[in-house]
TIVO-2410 file (N, C-alpha, C; in nm, 3 decimals):
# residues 141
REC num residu      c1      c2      c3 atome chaine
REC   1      X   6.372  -1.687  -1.420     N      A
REC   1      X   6.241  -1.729  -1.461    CA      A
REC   1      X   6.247  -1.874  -1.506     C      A
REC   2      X   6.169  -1.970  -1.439     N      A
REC   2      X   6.127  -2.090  -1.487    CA      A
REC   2      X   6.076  -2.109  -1.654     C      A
REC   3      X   6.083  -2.196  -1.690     N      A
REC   3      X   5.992  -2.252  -1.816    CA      A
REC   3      X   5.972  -2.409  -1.777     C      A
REC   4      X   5.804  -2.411  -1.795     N      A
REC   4      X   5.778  -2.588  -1.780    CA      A
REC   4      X   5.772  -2.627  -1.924     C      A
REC   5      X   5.822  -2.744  -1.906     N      A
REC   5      X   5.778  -2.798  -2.016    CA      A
REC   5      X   5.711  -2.939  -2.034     C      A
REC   6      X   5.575  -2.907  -2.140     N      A
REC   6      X   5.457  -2.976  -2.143    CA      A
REC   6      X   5.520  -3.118  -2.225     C      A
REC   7      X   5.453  -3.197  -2.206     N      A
REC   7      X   5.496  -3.325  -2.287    CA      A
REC   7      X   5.400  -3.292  -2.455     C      A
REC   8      X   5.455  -3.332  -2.540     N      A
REC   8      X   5.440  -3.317  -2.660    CA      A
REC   8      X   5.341  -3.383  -2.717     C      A
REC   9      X   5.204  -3.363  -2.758     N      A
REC   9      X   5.110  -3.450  -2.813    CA      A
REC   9      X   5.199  -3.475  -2.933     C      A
REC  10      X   5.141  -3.583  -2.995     N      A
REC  10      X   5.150  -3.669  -3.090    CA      A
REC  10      X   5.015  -3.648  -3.193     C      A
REC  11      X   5.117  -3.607  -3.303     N      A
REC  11      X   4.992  -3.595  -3.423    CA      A
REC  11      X   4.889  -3.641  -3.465     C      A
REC  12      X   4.786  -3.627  -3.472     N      A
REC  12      X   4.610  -3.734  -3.524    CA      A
REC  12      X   4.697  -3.815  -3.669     C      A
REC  13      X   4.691  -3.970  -3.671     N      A
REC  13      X   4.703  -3.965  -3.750    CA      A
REC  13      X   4.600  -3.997  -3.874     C      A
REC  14      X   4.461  -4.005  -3.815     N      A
REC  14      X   4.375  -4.019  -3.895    CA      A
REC  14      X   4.265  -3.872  -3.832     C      A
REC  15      X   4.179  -3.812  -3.911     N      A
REC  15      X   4.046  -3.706  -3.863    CA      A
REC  15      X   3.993  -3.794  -3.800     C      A
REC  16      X   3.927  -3.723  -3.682     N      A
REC  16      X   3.837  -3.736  -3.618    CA      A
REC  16      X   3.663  -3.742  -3.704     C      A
REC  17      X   3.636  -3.856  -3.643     N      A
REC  17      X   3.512  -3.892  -3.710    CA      A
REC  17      X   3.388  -3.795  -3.693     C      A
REC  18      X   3.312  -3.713  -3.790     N      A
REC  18      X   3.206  -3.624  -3.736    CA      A
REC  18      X   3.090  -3.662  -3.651     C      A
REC  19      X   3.106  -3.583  -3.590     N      A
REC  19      X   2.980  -3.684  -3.469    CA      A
REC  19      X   2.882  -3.666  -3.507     C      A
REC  20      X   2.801  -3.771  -3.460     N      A
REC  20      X   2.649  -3.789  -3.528    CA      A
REC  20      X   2.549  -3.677  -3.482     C      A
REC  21      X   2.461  -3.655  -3.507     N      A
REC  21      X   2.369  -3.580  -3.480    CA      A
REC  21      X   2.246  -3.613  -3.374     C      A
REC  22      X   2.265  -3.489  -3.275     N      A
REC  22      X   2.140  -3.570  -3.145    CA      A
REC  22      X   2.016  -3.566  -3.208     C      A
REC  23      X   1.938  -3.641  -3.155     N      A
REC  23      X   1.819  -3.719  -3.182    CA      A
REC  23      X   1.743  -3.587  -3.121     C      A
REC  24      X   1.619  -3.530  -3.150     N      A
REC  24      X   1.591  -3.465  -3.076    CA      A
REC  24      X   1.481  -3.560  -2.949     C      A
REC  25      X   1.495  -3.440  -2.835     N      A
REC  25      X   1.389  -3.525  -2.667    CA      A
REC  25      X   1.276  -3.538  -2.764     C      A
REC  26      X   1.220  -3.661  -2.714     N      A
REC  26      X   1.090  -3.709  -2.736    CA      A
REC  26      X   0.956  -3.604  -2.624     C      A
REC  27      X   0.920  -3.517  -2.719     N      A
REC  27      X   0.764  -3.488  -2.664    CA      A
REC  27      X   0.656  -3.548  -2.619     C      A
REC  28      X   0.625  -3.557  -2.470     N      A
REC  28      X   0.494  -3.627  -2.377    CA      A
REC  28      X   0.381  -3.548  -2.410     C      A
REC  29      X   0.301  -3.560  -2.463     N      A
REC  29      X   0.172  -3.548  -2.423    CA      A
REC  29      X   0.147  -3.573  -2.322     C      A
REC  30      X   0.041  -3.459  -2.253     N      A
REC  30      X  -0.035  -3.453  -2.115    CA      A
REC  30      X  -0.139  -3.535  -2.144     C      A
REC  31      X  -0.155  -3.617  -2.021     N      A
REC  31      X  -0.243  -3.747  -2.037    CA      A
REC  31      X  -0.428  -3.675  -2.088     C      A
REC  32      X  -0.465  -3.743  -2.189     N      A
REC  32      X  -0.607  -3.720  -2.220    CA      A
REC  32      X  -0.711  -3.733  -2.077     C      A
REC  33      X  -0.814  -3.663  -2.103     N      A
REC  33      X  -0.904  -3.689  -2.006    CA      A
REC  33      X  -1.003  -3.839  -2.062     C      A
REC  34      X  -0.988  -3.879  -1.901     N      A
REC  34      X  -1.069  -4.040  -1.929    CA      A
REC  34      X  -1.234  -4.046  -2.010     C      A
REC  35      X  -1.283  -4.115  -2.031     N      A
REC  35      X  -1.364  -4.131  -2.102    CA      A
REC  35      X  -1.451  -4.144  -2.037     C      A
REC  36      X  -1.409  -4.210  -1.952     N      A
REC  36      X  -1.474  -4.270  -1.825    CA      A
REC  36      X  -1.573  -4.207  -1.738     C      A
REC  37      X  -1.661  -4.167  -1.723     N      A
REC  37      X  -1.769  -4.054  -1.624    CA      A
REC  37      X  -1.749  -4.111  -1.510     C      A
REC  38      X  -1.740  -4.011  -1.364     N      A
REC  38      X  -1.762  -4.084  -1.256    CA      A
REC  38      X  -1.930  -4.094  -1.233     C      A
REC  39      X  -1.935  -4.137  -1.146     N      A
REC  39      X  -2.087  -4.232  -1.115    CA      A
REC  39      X  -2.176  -4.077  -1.132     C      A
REC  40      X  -2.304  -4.046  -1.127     N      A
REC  40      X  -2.395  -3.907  -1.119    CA      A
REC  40      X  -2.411  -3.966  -0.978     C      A
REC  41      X  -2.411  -3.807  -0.910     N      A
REC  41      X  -2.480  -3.813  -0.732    CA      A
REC  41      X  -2.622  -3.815  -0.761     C      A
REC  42      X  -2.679  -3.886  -0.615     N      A
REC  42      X  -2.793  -3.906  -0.624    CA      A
REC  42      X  -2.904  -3.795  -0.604     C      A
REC  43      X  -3.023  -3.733  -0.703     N      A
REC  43      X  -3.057  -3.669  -0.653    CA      A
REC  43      X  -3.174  -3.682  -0.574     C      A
REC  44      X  -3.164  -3.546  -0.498     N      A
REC  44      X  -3.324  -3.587  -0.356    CA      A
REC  44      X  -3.438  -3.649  -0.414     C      A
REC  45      X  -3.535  -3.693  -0.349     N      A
REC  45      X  -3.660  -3.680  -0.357    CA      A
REC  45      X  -3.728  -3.555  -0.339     C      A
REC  46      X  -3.826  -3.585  -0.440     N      A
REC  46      X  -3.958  -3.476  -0.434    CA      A
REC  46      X  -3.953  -3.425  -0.274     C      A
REC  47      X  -4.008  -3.502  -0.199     N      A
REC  47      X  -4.066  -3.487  -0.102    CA      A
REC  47      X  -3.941  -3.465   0.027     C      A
REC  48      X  -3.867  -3.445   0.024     N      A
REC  48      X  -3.763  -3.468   0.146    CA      A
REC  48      X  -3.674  -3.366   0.068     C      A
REC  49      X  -3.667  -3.233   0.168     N      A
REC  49      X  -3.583  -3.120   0.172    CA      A
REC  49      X  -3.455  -3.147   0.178     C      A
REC  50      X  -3.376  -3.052   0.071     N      A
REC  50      X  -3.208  -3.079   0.095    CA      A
REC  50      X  -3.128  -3.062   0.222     C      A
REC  51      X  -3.181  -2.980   0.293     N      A
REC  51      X  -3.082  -2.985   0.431    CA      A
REC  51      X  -3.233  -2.934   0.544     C      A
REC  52      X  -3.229  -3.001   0.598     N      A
REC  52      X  -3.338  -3.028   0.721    CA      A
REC  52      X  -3.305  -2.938   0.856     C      A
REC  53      X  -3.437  -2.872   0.829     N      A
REC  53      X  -3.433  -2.764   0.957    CA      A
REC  53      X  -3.551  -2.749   1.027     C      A
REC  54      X  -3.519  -2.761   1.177     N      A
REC  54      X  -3.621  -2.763   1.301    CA      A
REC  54      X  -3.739  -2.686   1.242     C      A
REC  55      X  -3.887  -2.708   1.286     N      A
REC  55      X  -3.946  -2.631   1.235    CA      A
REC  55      X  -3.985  -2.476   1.293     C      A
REC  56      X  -4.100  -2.386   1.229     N      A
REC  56      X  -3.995  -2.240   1.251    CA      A
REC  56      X  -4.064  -2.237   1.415     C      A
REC  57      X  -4.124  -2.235   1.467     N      A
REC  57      X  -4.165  -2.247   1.596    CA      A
REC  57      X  -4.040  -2.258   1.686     C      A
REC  58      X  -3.958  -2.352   1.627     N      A
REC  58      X  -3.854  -2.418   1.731    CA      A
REC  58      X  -3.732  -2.291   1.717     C      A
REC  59      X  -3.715  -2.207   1.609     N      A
REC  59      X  -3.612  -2.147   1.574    CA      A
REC  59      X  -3.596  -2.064   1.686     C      A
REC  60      X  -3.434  -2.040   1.714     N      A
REC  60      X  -3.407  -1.948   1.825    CA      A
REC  60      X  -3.385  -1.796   1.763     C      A
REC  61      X  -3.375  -1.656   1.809     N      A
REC  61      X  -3.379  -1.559   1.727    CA      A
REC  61      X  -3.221  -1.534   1.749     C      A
REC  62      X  -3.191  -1.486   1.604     N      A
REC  62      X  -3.050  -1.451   1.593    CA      A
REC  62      X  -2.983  -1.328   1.680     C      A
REC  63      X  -2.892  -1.368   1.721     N      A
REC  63      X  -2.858  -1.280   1.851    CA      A
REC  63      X  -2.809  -1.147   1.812     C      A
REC  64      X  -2.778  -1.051   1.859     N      A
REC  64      X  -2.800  -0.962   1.804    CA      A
REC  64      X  -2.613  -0.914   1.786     C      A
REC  65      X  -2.577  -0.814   1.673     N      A
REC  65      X  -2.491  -0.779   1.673    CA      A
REC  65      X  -2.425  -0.706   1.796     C      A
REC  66      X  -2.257  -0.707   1.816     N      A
REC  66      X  -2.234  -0.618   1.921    CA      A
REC  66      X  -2.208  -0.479   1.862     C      A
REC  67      X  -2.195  -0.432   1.963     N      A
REC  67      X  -2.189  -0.247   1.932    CA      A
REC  67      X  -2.235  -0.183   1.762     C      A
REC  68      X  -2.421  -0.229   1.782     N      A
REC  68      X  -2.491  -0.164   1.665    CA      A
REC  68      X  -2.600  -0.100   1.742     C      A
REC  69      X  -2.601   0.018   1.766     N      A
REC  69      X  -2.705   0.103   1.819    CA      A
REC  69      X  -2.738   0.215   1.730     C      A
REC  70      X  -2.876   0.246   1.740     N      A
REC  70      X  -2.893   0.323   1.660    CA      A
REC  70      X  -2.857   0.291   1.474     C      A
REC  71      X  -2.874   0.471   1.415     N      A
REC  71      X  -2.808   0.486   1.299    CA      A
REC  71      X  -2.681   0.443   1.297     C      A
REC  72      X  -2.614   0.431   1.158     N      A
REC  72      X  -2.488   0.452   1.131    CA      A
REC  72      X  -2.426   0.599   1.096     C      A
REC  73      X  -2.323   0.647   1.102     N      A
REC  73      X  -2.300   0.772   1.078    CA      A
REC  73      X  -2.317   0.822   0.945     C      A
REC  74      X  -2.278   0.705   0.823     N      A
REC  74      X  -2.334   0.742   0.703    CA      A
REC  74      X  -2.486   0.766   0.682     C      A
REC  75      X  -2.557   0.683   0.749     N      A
REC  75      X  -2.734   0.725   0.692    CA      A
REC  75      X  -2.727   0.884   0.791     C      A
REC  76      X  -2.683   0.894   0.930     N      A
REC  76      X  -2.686   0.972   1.024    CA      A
REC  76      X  -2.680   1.100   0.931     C      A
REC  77      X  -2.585   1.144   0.861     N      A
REC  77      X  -2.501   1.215   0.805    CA      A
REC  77      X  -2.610   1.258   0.658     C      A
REC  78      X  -2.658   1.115   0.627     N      A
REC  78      X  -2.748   1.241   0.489    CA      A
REC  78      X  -2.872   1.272   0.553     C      A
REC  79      X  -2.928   1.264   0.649     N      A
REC  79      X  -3.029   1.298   0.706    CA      A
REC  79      X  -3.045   1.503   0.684     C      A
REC  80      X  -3.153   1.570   0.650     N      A
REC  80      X  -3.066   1.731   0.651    CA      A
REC  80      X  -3.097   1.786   0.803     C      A
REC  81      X  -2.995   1.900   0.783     N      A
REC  81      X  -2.999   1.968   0.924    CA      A
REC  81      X  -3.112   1.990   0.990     C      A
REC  82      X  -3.088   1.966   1.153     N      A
REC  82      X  -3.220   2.070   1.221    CA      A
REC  82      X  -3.244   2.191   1.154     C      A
REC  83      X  -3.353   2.224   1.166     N      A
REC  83      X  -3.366   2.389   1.109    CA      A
REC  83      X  -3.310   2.494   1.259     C      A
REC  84      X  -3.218   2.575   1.235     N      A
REC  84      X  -3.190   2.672   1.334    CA      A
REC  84      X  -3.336   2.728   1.438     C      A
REC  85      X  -3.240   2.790   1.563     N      A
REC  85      X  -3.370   2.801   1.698    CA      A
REC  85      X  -3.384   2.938   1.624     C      A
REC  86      X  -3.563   2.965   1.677     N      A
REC  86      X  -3.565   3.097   1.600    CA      A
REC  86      X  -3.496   3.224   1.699     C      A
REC  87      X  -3.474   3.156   1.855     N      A
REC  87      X  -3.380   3.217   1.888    CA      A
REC  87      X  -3.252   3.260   1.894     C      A
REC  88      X  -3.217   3.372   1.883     N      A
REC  88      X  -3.045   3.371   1.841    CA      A
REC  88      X  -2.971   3.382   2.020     C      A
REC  89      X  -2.871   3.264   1.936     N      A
REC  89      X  -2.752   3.320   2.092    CA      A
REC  89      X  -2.725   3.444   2.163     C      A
REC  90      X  -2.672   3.424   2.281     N      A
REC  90      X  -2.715   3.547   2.387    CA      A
REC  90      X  -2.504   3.581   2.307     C      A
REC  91      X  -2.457   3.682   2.269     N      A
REC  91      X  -2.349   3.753   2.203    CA      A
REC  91      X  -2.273   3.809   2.359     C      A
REC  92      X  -2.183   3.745   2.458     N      A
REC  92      X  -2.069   3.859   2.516    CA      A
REC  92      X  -2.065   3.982   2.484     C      A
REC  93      X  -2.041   4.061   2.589     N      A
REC  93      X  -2.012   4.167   2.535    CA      A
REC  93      X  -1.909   4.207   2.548     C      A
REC  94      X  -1.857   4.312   2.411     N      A
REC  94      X  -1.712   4.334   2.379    CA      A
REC  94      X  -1.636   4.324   2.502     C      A
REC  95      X  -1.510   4.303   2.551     N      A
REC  95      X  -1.452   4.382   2.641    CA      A
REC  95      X  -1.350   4.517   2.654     C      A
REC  96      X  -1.351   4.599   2.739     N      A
REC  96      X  -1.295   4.681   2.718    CA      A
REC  96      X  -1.191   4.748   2.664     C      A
REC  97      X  -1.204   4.862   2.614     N      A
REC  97      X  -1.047   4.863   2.514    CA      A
REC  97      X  -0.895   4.857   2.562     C      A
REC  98      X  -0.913   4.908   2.704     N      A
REC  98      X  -0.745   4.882   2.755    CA      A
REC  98      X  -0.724   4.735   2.787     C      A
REC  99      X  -0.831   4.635   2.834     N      A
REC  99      X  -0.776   4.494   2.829    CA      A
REC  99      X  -0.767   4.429   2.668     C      A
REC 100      X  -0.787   4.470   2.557     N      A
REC 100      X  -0.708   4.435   2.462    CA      A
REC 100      X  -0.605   4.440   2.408     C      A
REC 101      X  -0.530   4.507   2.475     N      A
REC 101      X  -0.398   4.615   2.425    CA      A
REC 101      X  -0.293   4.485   2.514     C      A
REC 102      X  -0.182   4.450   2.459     N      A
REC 102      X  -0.095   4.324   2.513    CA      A
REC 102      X  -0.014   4.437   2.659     C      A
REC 103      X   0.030   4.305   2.671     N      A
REC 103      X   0.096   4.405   2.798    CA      A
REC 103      X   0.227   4.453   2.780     C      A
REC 104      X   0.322   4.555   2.776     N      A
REC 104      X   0.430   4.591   2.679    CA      A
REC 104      X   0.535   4.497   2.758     C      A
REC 105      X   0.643   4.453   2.655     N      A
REC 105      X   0.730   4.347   2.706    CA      A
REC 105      X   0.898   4.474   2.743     C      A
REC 106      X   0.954   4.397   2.872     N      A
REC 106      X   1.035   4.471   2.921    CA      A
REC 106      X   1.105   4.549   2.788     C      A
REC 107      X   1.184   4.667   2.828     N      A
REC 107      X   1.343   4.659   2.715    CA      A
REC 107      X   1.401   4.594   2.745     C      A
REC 108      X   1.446   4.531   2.581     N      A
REC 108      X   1.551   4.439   2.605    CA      A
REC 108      X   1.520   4.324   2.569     C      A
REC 109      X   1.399   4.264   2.620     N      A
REC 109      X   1.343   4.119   2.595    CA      A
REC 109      X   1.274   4.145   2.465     C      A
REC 110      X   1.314   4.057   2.404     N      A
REC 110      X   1.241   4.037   2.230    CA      A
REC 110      X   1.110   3.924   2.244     C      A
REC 111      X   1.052   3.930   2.204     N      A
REC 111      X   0.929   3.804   2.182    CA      A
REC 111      X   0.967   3.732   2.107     C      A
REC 112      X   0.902   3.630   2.090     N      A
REC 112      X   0.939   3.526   1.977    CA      A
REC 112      X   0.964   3.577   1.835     C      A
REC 113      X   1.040   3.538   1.737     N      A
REC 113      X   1.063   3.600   1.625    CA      A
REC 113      X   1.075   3.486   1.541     C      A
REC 114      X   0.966   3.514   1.414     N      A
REC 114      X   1.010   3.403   1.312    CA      A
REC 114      X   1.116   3.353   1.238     C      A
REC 115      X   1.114   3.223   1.231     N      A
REC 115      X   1.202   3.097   1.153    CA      A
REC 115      X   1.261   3.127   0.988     C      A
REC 116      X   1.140   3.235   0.960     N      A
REC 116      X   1.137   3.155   0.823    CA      A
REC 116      X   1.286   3.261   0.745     C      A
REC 117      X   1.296   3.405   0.788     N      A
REC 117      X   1.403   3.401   0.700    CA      A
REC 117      X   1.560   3.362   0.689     C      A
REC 118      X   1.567   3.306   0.861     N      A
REC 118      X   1.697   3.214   0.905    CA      A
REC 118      X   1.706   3.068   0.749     C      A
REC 119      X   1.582   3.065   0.793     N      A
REC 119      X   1.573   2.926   0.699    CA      A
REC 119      X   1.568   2.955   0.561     C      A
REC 120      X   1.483   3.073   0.490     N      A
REC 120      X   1.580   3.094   0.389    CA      A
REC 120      X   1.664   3.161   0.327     C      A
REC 121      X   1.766   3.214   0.432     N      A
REC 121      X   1.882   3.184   0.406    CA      A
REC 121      X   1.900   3.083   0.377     C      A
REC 122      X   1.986   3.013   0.457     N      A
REC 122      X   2.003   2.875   0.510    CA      A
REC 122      X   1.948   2.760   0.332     C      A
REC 123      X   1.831   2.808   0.320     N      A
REC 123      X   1.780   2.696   0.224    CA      A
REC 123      X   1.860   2.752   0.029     C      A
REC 124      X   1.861   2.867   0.052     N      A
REC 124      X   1.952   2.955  -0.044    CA      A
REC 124      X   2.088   2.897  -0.075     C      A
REC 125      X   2.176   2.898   0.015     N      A
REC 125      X   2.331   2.888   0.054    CA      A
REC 125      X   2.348   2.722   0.056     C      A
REC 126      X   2.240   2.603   0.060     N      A
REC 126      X   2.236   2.453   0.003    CA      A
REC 126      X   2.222   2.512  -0.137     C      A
REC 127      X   2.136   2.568  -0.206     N      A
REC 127      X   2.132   2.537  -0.336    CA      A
REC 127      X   2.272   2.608  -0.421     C      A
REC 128      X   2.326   2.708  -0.355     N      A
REC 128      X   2.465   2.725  -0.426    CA      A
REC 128      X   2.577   2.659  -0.401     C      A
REC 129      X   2.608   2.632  -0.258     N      A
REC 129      X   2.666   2.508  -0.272    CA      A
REC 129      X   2.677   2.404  -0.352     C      A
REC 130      X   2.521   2.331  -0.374     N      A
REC 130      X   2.515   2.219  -0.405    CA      A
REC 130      X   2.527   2.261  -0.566     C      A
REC 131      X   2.506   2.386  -0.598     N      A
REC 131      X   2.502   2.417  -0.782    CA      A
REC 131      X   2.694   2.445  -0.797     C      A
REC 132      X   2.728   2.495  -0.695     N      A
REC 132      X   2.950   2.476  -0.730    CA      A
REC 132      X   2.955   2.333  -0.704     C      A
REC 133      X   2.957   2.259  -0.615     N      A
REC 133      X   2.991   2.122  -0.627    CA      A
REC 133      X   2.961   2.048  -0.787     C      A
REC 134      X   2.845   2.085  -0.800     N      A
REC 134      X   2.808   2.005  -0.912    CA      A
REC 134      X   2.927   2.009  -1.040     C      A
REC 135      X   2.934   2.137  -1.030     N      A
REC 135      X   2.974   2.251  -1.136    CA      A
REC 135      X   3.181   2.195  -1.153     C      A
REC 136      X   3.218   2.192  -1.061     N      A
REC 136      X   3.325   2.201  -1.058    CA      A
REC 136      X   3.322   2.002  -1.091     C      A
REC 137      X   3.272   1.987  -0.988     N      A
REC 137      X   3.271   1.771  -1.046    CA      A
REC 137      X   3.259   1.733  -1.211     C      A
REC 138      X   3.153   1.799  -1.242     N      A
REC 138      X   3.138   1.793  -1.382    CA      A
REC 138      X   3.234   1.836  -1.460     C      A
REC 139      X   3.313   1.997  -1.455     N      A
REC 139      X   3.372   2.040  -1.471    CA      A
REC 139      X   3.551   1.954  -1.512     C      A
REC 140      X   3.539   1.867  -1.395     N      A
REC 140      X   3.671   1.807  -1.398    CA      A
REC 140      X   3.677   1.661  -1.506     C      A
REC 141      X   3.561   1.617  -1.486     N      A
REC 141      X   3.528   1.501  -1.607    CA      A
REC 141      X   3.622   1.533  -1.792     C      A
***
């Protein structure tokens, strides 16, 4: 193992003088507002309108909005219902009882069968899992 060796200061032989104390920053004031008014605008005459428009004879008619026909669906909408026809709809008649009956599916072939208790299972067996993981992590702390 190395050792360096530093050159040796030399003792103060007088203290160090206490240093003076900073001055504190000089604070600006934000410049005052001038005193000064700018000029007043001129106002109209009596007789001579502020902004000058053709007279109404000459006016063209404002063109019309696009795609506004009719109501809107909100006024449309509080308007109240037609009153019902005093005629009633013509009713189908039932159909027969053997065409309601499904048509029996071969043996053997199953129909569709629901999701839901695959899934909870399935949604069961995350939460114990995830409650031993916890259990044992904590556990080891």
């Amino acid at each position: 193992m190395r050792s360096i060796r530093l050159p040796k200061s030399e003792p103060a032989s007088r203290p160090a003088a206490p240093l003076a104390p900073l001055a504190p920053p000089p604070i600006v004031a934000p410049p005052l507002p001038s005193p000064v008014l700018p000029a007043p605008l001129p106002l109209p005459r009596a007789g001579e309108p502020i902004v000058k428009l053709p007279p109404r004879d000459q006016l063209a008619a404002p063109a019309p909005l696009p795609g506004w026909s009719g109501e809107s669906d909100y006024t449309r909408q509080l308007r109240p219902a037609p009153p019902p026809d005093p005629v009633a709809p013509v009713v189908p008649a039932a159909p027969p009882p053997d065409a309601a009956k499904k048509p029996e599916a071969p043996a053997g072939a199953e129909g569709s069968r629901s999701l839901v208790p695959i899934l909870l299972v399935i949604n069961i067996l995350v939460i114990i899992a995830t409650g031993l993981v916890l259990y044992f992590a904590l556990k080891r702390r």
